[in-house]
ZAMARGU-4260 file (C-alpha; in steps of 0.2 Angstrom, whole numbers, plus 5000, padded with zeros to 4 digits):
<rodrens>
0) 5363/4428/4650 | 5345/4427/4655 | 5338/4432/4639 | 5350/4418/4631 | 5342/4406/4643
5) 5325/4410/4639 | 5324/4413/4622 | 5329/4395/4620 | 5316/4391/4633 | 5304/4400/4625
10) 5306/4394/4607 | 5315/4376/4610 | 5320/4375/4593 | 5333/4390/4590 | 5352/4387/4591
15) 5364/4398/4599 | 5369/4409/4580 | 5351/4412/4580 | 5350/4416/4599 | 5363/4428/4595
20) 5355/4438/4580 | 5339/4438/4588 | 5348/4446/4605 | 5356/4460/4592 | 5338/4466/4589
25) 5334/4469/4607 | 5350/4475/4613 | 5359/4484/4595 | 5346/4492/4585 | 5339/4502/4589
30) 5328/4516/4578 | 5339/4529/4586 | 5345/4538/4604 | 5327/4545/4609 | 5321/4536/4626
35) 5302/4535/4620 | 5308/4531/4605 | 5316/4516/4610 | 5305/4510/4622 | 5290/4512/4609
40) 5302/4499/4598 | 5306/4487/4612 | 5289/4487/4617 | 5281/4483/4599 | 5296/4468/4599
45) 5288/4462/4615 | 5272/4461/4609 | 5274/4459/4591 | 5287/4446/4590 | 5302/4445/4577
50) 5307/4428/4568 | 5323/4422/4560 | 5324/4413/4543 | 5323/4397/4547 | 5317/4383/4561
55) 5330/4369/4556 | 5322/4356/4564 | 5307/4357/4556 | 5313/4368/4538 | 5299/4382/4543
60) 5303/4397/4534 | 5304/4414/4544 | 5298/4407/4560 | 5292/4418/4573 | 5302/4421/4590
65) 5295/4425/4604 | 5302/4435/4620 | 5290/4433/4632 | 5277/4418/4634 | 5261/4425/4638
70) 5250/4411/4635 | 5262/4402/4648 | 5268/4412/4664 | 5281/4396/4670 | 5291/4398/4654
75) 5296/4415/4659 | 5308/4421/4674 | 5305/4434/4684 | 5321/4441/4694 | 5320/4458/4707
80) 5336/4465/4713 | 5342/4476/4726 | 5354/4491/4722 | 5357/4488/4706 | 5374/4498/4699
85) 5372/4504/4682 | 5385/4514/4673 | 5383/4529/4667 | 5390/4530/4650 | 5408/4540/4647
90) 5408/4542/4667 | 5415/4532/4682 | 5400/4533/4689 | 5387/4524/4691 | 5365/4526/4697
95) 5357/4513/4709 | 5340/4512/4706 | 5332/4502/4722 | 5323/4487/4715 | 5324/4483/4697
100) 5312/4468/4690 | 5318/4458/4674 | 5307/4448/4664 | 5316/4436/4655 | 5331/4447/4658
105) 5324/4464/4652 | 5322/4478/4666 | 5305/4482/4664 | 5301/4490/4681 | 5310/4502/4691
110) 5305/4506/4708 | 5312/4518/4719 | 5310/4519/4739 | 5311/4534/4750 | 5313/4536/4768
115) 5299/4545/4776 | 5314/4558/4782 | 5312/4564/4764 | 5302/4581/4766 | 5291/4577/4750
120) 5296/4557/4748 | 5284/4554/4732 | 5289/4569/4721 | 5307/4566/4727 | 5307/4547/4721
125) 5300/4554/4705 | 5312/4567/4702 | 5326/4551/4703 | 5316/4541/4692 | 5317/4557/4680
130) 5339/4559/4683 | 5340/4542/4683 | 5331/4539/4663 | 5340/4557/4660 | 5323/4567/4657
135) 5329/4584/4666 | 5337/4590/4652 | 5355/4587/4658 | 5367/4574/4650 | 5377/4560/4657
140) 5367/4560/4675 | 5360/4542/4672 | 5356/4528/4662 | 5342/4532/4648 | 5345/4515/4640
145) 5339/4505/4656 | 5322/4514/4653 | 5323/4508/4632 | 5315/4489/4641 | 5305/4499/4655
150) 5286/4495/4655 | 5281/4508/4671 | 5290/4514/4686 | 5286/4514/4703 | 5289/4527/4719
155) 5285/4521/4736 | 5288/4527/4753 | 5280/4518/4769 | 5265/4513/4767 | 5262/4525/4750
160) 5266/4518/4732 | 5261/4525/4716 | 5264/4519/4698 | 5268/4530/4680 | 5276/4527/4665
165) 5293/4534/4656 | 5282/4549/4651 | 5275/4554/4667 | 5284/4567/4675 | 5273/4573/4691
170) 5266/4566/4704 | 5247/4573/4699 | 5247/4559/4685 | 5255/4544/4696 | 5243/4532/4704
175) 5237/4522/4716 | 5233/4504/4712 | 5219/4501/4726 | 5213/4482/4719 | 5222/4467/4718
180) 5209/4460/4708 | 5208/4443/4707 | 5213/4444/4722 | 5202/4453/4737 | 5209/4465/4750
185) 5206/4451/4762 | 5217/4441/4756 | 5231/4452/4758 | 5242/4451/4777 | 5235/4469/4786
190) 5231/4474/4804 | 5215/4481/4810 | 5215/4496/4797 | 5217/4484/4781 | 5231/4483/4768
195) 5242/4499/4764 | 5244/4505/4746 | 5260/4498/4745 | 5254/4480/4748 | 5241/4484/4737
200) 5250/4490/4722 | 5262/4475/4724 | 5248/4460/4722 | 5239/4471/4709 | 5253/4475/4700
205) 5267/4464/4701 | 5258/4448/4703 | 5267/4439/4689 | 5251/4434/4680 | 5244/4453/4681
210) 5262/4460/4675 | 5259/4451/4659 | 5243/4457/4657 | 5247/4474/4661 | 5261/4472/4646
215) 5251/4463/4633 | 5232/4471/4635 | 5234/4486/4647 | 5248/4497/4638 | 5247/4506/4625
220) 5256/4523/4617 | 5246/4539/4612 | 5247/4557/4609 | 5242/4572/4622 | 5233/4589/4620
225) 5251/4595/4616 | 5256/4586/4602 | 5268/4575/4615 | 5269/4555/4614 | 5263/4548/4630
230) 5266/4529/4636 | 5249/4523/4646 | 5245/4509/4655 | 5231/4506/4661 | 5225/4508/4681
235) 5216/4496/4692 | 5199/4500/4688 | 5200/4498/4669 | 5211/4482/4673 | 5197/4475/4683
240) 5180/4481/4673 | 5189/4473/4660 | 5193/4455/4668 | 5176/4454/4674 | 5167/4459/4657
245) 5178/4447/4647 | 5174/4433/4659 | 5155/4436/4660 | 5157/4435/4640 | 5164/4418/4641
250) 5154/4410/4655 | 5137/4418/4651 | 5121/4405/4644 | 5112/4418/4638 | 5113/4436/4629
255) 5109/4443/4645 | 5120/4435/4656 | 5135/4441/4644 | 5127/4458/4647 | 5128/4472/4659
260) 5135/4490/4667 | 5151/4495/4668 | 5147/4512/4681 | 5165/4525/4679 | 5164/4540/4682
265) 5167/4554/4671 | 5185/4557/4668 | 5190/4540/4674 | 5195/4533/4656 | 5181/4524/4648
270) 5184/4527/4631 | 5202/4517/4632 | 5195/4506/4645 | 5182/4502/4629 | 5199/4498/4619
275) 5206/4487/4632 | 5194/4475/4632 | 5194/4474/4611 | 5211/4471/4615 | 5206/4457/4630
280) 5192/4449/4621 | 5204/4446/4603 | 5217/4436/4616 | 5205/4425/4620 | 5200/4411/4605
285) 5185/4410/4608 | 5178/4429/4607 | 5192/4433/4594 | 5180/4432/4579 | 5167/4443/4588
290) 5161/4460/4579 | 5159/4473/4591 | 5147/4488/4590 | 5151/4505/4600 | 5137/4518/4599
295) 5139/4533/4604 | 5135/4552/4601 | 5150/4559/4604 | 5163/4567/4589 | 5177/4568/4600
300) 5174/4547/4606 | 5174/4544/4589 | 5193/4552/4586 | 5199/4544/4603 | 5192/4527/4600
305) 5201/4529/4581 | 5215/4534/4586 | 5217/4523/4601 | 5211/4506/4590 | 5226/4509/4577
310) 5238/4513/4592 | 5234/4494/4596 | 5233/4488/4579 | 5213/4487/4575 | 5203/4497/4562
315) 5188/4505/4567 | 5173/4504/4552 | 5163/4521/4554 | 5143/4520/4552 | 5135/4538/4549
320) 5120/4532/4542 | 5107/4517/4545 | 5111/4512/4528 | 5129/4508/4533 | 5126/4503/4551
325) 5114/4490/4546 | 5129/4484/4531 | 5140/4482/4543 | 5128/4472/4556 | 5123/4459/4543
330) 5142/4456/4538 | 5150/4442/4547 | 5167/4449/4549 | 5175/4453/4564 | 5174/4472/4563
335) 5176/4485/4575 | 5161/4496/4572 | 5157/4514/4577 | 5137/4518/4573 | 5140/4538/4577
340) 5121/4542/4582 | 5124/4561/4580 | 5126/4558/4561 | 5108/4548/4560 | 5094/4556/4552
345) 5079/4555/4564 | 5066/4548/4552 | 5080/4534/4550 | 5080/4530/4568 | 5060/4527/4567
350) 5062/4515/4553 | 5060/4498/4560 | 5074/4486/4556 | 5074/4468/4548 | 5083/4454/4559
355) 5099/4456/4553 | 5112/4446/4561 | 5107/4432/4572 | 5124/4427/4578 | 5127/4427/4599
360) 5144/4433/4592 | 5142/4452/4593 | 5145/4462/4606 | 5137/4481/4606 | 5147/4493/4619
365) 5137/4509/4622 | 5143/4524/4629 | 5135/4535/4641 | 5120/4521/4640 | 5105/4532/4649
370) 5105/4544/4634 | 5086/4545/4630 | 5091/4546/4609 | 5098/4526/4611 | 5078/4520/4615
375) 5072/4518/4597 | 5090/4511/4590 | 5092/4500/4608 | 5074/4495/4603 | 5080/4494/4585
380) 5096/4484/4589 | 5086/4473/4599 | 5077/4467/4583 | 5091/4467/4571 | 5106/4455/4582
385) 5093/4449/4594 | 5108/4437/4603 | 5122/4451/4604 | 5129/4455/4622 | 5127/4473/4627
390) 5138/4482/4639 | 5132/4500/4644 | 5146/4511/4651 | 5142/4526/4659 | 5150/4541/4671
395) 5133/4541/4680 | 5123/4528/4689 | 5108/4521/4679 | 5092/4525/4684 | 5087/4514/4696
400) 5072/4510/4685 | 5084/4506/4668 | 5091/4494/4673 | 5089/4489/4654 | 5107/4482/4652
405) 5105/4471/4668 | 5117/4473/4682 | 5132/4480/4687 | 5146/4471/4680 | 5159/4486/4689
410) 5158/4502/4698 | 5171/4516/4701 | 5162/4530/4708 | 5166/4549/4710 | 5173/4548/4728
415) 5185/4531/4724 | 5189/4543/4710 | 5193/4558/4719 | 5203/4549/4732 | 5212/4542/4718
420) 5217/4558/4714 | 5210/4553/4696 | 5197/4567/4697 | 5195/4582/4707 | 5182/4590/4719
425) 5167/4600/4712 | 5165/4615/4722 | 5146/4622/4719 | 5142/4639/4721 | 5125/4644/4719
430) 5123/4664/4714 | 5104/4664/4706 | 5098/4680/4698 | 5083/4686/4707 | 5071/4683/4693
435) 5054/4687/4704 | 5042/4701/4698 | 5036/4714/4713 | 5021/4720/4706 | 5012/4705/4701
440) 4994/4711/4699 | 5001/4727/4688 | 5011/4712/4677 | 4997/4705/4673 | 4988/4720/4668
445) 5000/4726/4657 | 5001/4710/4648 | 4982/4708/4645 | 4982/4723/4638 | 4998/4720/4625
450) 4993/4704/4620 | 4973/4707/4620 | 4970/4703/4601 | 4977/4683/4605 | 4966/4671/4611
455) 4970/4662/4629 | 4981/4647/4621 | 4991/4657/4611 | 4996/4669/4626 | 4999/4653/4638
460) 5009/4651/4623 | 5018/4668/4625 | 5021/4665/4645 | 5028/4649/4643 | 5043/4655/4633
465) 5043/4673/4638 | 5047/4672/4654 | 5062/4662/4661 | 5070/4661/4643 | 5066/4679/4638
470) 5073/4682/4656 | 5088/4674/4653 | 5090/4680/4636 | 5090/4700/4640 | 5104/4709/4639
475) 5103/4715/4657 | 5102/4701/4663 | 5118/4693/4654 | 5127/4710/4655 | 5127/4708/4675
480) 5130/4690/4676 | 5146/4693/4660 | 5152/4705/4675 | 5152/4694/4690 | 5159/4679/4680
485) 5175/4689/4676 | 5176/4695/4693 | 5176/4678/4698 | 5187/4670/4684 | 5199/4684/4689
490) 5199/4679/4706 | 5199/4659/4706 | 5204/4653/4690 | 5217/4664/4679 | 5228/4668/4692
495) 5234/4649/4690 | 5234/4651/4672 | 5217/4639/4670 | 5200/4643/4661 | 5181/4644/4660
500) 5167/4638/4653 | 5148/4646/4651 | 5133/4638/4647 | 5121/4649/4641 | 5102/4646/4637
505) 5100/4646/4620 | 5112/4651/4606 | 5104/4668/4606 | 5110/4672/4623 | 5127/4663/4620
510) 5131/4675/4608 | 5126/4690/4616 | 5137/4684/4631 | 5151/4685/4620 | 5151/4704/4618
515) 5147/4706/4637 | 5161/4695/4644 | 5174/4702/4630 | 5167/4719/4636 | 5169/4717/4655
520) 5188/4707/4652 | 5192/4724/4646 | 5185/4734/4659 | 5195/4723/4671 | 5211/4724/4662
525) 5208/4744/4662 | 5206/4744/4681 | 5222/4732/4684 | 5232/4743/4674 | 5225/4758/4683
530) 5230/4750/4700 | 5249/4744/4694 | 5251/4762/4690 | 5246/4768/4709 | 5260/4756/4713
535) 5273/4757/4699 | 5283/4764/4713 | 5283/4754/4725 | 5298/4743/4732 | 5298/4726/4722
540) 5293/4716/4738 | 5278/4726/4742 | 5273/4725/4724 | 5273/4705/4728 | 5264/4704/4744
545) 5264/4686/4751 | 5246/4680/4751 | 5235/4695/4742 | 5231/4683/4728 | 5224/4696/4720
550) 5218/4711/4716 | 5205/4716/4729 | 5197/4727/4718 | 5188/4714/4709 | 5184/4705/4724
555) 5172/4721/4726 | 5181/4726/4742 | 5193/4741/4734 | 5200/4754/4747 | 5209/4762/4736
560) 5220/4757/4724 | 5229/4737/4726 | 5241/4727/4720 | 5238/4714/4706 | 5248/4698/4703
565) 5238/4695/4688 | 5250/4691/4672 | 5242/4708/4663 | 5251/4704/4646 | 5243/4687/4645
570) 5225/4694/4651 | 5227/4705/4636 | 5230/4690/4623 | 5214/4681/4632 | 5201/4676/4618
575) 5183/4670/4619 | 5171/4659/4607 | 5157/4654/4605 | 5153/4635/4599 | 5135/4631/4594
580) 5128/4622/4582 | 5120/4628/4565 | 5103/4628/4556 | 5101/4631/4536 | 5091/4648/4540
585) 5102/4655/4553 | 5103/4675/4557 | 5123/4678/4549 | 5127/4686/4568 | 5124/4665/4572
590) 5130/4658/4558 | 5148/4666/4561 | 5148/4655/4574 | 5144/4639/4570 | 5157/4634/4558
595) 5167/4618/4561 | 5184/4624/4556 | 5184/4640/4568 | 5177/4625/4580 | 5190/4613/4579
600) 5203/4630/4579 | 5194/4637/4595 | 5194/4621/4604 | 5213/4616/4600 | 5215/4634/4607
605) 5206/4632/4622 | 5213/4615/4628 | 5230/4622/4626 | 5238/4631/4641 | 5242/4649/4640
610) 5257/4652/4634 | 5259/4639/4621 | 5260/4636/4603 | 5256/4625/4592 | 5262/4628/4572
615) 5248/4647/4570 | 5237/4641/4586 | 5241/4649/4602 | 5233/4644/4618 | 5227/4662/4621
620) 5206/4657/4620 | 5202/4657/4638 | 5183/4656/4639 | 5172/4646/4629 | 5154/4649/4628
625) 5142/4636/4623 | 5124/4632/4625 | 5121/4613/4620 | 5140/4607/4612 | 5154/4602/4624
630) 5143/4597/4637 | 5145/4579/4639 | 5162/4569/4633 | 5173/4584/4631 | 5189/4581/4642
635) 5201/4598/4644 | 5209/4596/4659 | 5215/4614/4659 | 5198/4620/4661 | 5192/4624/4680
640) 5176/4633/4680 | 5158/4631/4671 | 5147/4647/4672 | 5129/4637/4673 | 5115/4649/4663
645) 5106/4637/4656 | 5093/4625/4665 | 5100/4607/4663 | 5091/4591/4673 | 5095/4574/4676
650) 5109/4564/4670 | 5113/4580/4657 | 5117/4590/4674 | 5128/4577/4681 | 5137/4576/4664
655) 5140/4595/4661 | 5147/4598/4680 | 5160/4584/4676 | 5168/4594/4663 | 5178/4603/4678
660) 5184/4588/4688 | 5198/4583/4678 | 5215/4584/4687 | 5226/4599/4677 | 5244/4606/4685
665) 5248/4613/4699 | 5236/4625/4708 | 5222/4616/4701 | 5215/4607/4718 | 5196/4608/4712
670) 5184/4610/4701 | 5171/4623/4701 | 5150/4626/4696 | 5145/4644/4698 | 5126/4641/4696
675) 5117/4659/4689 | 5101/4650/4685 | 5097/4638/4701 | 5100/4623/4698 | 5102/4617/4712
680) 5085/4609/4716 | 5088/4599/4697 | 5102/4592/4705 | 5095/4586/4721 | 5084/4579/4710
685) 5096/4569/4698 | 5103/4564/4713 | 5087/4555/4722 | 5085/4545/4705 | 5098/4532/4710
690) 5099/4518/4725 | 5102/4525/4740 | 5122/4521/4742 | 5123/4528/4726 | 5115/4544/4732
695) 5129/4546/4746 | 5143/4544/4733 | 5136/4556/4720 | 5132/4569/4736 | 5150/4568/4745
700) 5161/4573/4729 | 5151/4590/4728 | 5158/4604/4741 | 5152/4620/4747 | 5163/4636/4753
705) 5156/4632/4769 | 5160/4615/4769 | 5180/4621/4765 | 5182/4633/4782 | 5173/4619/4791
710) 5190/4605/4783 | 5203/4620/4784 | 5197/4622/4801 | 5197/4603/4807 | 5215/4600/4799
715) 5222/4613/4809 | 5215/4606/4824 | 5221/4589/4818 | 5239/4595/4817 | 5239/4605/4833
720) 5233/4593/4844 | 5245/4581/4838 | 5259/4592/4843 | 5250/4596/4858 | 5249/4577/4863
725) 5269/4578/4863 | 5271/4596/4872 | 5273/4605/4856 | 5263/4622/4861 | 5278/4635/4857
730) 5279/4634/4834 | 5295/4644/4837 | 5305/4632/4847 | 5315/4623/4834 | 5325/4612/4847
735) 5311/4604/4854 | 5304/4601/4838 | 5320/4591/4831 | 5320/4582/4850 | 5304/4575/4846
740) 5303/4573/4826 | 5319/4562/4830 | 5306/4547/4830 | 5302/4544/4811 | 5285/4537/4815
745) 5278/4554/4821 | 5288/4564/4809 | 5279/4554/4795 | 5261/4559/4803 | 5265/4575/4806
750) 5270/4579/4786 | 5252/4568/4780 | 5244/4581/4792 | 5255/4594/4787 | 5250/4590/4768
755) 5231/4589/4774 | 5230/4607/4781 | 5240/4612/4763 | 5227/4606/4754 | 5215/4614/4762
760) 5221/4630/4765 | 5224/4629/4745 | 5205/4627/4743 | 5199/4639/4753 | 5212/4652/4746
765) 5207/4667/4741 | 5196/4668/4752 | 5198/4682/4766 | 5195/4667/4781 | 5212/4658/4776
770) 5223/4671/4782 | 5218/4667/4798 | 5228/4652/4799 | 5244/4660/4787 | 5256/4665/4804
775) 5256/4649/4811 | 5257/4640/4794 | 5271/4648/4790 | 5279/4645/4807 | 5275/4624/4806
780) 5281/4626/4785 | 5300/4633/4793
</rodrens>
């Protein structure tokens, strides 16, 4: 066979007994029958190696084998066939995935190829890829052992191709690969409107230098929210950051030519892509013996880089104080080194450090690199490993005037993300509390005379924190707000079975949101119950009407009593929390909430989705209510809404909005900001800070209601007049519609315009404007 050939190939010295044995381990022995299982095993073999007793040319004891040659592409085969017939076991029949690619005779890719006459081509080609590794829950309807070798799959259709691994099961989580770094887009063959996706992925992907890379540096197994092994391998952005960091590493003369920016944005993967390049920079000789440095402030970085590290066999040392940080600098060992800023003392950070480490052999990554708290340790740092290279990663641009870590080294900005389908949209709602007084002069007045007995200072003093914070601390105040955000939680975000965050102005007001939001869910649940009483009677399908989301009664527009296709039972199980941190002299009402067991419960809780359990944690906590924790580094893709009630600015603003935009399940198309305190000028502002380009990218991944009629509006325009160009006028003439969809070409524009005009309609339900378009909809769906 092929891996025969090449085992011998690869290691010159094995004879054919040993070949055999060798083959046994691969092929025959497997840990057990579980697919990820077995390909987690194949995969360590891969990269791991095994050995035999003996080389008995040379007398070497327990010599090691290799599989695949890394180090020298030549020495391995690379094979794609067409149509390949695979047996499925105890049956006469057989699967035929469309292209399979062996490396060395192992099928590590599987792609599968759909005709654009496939109503949904993509989710169809995975669906097959799921039957044919028997993932669907039924038995004997393909081949799970062809997955055991598999490294990713592949569906494509025309000119779309996206990628996944054994472990991803919708189309949400496959993606594009839009680089074929090294190579350009130029260099690719493409008309006037440059290279399609699928020639893209190919070069990126399955040029044969790249597809060991991907294996060797780029893949990796971990654990999800759920408990659930995942396989991962890494997409073109991380591939790319990393290549180009690595080789400004090796090449650069000086520590700031080995230095520089690596700009993704939130939710795009940094803290892996930070592994990846460990991994990288430990495959090359010369930058094996390198210690590298994270810093970062974020607890939940510290437990992904941890984890992720031992998932690629490296130890991460943790430093929680200066004492140990400064240990750990002045070793020579190549560590992998976390200085968890959070944990500092502040009269430690103004301490001025020694030189500790003068060796050019010490790279320090940092994350989110803008952070004001990194000045005095950057400063410090500086001092202490004056030749280290340092590599700033951000989900932000830096500020045009910090350039402190010199330039760019790679940028993946919100809209490459978004079209990506890596993150989603952020839909920004301004609703600001009116928070003007009418009566000034009597204002004034009356505060001279309450305050009379304190000098001028002391009742500038007085203003300055009474009155926006007093403001937003009042109970009125947060009692209205705690109603509308439930109306609008209710409305947008629960019914798909997602959920909320509020960031309130101080831990004062965070607790006292608490009680108003629990008070209003139950007010709601009251009046939904009420209303499914009026209609208990009702005929079943005008209990489901088609496109009343929901209830109108929270919408503020009740004529009577409505329908409801809330899930009642699981509104009723809904919790809240509140997450903030504690001081030694706390009120106890504080203090209950600010312990870090009910934290880490909470949290678990509230990443989880409804409906699920976990040992005695339930995904029932729906809302989390924070005011300075969470809001930077804390990934839960079920959560879609942040209720803003707290003034954030600058790169803090940008940060906190971004906790929403990470893609969840179905029905989750955007993220949204309700903004109750009006922010909105703030984020003009954090805007204008960068370069102009850089402006434009931040501004178009931020939409407005009015924004979503205006697309909705255009893709229905778009899709009639391309029926209208082919003398489709009459949506109920189904003849003429198969006479002219005959011409695959302009069946496949129709269904990307028919998808476009989905998506929008989605976004701009459950507003009252999108029924508008519902009739005809439903007449171009038939």
């Amino acid at each position: 066979s092929v891996l025969h050939q090449q085992l011998k190939v690869i290691n010159d010295w094995m004879e054919d007994d040993q070949v055999e044995e060798v083959v046994k381990q691969l092929t025959a022995s497997f840990p057990g029958t579980g697919l990820i299982a077995n390909n987690r095993y194949v995969f360590n073999l891969l990269l791991e190696n095994t050995s035999v007793s003996e080389n008995r040319k040379t007398g070497e004891k327990s010599p090691t084998v290799r599989f695949v040659d890394f180090m020298r592409r030549d020495n391995n085969r690379f094979i794609a066939v067409c149509q390949l017939k695979v047996r499925i076991l105890g049956t006469e029949h057989h699967i035929v995935p469309d292209i399979v690619l062996f490396l060395n005779g192992l099928p590590v890719v599987v792609i599968e190829c759909k005709s654009p006459k496939a109503k949904d081509a993509i989710p169809e080609a995975i669906d097959q890829l799921l039957r044919y590794s028997e993932q669907r829950g039924a038995k004997s309807e393909g081949s799970a052992s062809l997955f055991f070798y598999n490294q990713f799959v592949i569906a494509t259709c025309r000119q779309q191709a996206k990628f996944g691994t054994i472990t991803t099961h919708h189309e949400k989580y496959f993606y594009r690969w839009a680089d074929p770094y090294p190579r350009t887009v130029d260099d690719l063959e493409h008309g006037e409107s440059g290279p399609n996706d699928q020639q893209r992925l190919v070069a990126g992907m399955l040029d044969r230098d790249n597809l060991l890379d991907l294996i060797r540096t780029f893949t990796l197994f971990s654990t999800n929210d759920k408990g659930e092994t995942i396989k991962i391998v890494g997409r073109y952005q991380q591939f790319r950051a990393v290549k180009l960091a690595v080789k400004r590493l090796l090449e650069g003369q000086s520590p700031r030519e080995r230095s520089g920016i690596i700009w993704h944005t939130q939710g795009s993967g940094k803290s892996l892509t930070m592994m990846f390049m460990v991994r990288e920079m430990y495959r090359h000789s010369q930058l094996s013996h390198w210690k590298v440095v994270f810093v970062t402030d974020r607890t939940q970085l510290e437990g992904q880089l941890t984890e992720t590290s031992q998932s690629i066999g490296f130890t991460v040392k943790v430093a929680d104080s200066i004492k140990a940080l400064k240990e750990l600098l002045r070793s020579d060992s190549s560590d992998l080194v976390m200085a968890m800023i959070h944990k500092f003392r502040e009269t430690d950070l103004t301490e001025t450090f020694p030189e500790l480490n003068a060796s050019p052999h010490i790279l320090v990554m940092t994350d989110e690199a803008h952070r004001s708290q990194y000045a005095m340790l950057g400063a410090n740092l500086d001092k202490g490993i004056p030749n280290a290279a340092r590599i700033g990663y951000t989900g932000t641009p830096i500020d045009k005037t910090e350039r402190v870590f010199g330039d760019y080294i790679d940028k993946y900005t919100m809209r490459q993300s978004i079209d990506d389908g890596v993150t989603l949209e952020i839909v920004y709602e301004g609703r600001t509390h009116n928070a003007e007084v009418s009566d000034k002069k009597a204002m004034d007045t009356a505060f001279e005379d309450v305050f009379s007995d304190y000098n001028l200072q002391e009742r500038m003093d007085i203003l300055g924190y009474g009155s926006r914070e007093a403001y937003l601390e009042s109970k009125t105040t947060i009692e209205a707000k705690a109603k509308d955000m439930i109306k609008h939680y209710l409305t947008h975000v629960f019914p798909n079975g997602y959920k909320a965050q509020v960031v309130a102005t101080s831990r004062e007001a965070a607790v006292r949101y608490k009680g108003y939001i629990d008070d209003a869910l139950k007010a709601a649940i009251a009046e939904l119950e009420k209303a499914n009483n009026c209609h208990s009677g009702l005929e079943p399908e005008s209990r489901n009407s088609s496109k009343e989301i929901l209830d109108s009664r929270l919408r503020g527009n009740d004529k009577g009593c409505n329908l409801s296709v809330l899930d009642i039972e699981q509104l009723k199980k809904l919790t809240t929390d509140v997450i903030i941190s504690g001081n030694h002299n706390d009120l106890p009402h504080l203090k209950t909430f600010s312990d870090k067991s009910r934290h880490e419960t909470s949290i678990k809780s509230f990443k989880m989705a409804f409906g699920n359990q976990e040992g005695n944690v339930t995904g029932d906590m729906g809302i989390l209510i924070v005011n300075n924790m969470l809001l930077t580094g804390f990934d839960a893709p079920v959560e879609q809404v942040m209720y803003l009630d707290r003034v954030i600015v600058a790169h803090n603003l940008l940060q906190a909005i971004a906790r929403v935009n990470r893609v969840g399940g179905n029905g989750k198309d955007k993220g949204f900001v309700v903004d109750y305190v009006g922010i909105g000028h703030h984020l003009k502002k954090a805007i204008e800070t960068y370069d102009e380009r850089e402006q434009k990218e931040m501004i178009d991944t931020l939409s407005f209601p009015e924004e979503e009629l205006r697309e909705l509006a255009a893709s229905f325009t778009a899709i009639m007049s391309l029926l209208g160009k082919h003398g489709l006028t009459d949506l109920t003439d189904h003849d003429a519609f198969f006479d002219v969809f005959y011409d695959e070409d302009l069946r496949f524009d129709f269904m990307l315009a028919f998808k476009q005009l989905t998506r929008c309609l989605n976004l701009v339900f459950p507003s009252k404007e999108a029924l508008v378009y519902m009739a005809d909809y439903q007449a171009l769906a038939e």
